[in-house]
N, C-alpha and C positions, 0 to 999 in steps of 0.2 A: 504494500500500500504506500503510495507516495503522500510524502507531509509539505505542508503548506504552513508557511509563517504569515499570519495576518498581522500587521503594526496599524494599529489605528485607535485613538482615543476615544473615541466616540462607542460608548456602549452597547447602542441599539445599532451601529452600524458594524459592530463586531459579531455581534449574534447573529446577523443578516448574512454577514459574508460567511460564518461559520457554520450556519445552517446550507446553505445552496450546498458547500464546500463539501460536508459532510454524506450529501444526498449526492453529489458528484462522487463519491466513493474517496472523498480521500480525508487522510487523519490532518490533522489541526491544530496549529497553536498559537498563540495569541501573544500579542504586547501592548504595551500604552504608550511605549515610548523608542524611540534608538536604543537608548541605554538598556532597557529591560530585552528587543530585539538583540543585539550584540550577548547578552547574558542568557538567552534561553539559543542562540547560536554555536556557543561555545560550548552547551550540552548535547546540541542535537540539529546537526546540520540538516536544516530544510529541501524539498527539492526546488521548492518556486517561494521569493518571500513577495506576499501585499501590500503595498507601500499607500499610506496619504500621504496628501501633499503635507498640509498643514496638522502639524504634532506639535506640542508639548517640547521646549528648549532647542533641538534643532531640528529642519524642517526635514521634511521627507526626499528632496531633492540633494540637501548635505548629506544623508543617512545614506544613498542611493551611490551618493560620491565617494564615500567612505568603505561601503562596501564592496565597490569595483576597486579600489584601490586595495584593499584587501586579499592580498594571495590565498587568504584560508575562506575567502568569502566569493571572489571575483567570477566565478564559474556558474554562482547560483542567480537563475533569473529573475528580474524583478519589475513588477507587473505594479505599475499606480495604476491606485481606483482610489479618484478624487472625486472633488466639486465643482472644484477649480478646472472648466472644461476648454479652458479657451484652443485656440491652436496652438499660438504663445506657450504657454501651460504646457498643451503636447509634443510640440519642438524643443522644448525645456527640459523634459523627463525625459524621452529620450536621449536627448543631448550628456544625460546624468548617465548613461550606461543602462537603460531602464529597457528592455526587451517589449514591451507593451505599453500603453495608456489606456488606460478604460475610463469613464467619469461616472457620477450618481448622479440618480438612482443607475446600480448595473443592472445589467441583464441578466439574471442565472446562469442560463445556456449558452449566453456570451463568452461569460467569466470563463467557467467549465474548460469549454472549448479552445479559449488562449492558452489556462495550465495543461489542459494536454497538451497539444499543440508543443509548447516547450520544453513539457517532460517528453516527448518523443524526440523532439530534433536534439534534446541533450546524448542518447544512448548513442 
């Protein structure tokens, strides 16, 4: 079973992305923060992490930076699902090493669809 790192502060949107995630067959683990991300990493490497834009001390685009510049991290892909939808926004993310953009509200079958998608072209 492939694990998904979801980082997002937002409560009701943690549950939201944890449920579709779950119904997509894949295990799940949560953050609130970079810091708490980087710390549930270093026990259990993700195969896709979730990124928002906007977190709690630094944004999701430095987190995004940080962990492509990470040789223990740089291989793992990462998928924002924000609010922040602009094109700006999704030239930005990617620009951050960011393999996908997606915005809210997502799609289930969207989301789904990207994490395979990328757990497949990773083997």
């Amino acid at each position: 079973m492939s694990t998904v790192l979801i980082v997002e502060d937002s409560l009701v949107e943690r549950k939201a992305l944890t449920m579709s995630l779950n119904r997509g067959g894949f295990e799940v683990l949560t953050a609130k923060s970079g810091e708490e991300a980087k710390e549930k990493i270093s026990t259990c490497q993700p195969d896709v992490i979730i990124l928002d834009v906007m977190l709690p001390g630094s944004s999701g685009f430095e987190i995004c930076r940080q962990f492509k510049a990470d040789p223990e991290t740089n291989k793992i892909p990462v998928v924002f699902c924000s609010s922040k939808g602009t094109e700006l926004d999704k030239f930005w993310g990617l620009k951050q090493g960011a393999s996908a953009y997606l915005t809210k509200p997502f799609i289930s079958d969207e989301l789904i669809q990207v994490i395979n998608d990328l757990i497949k072209s990773k083997v």
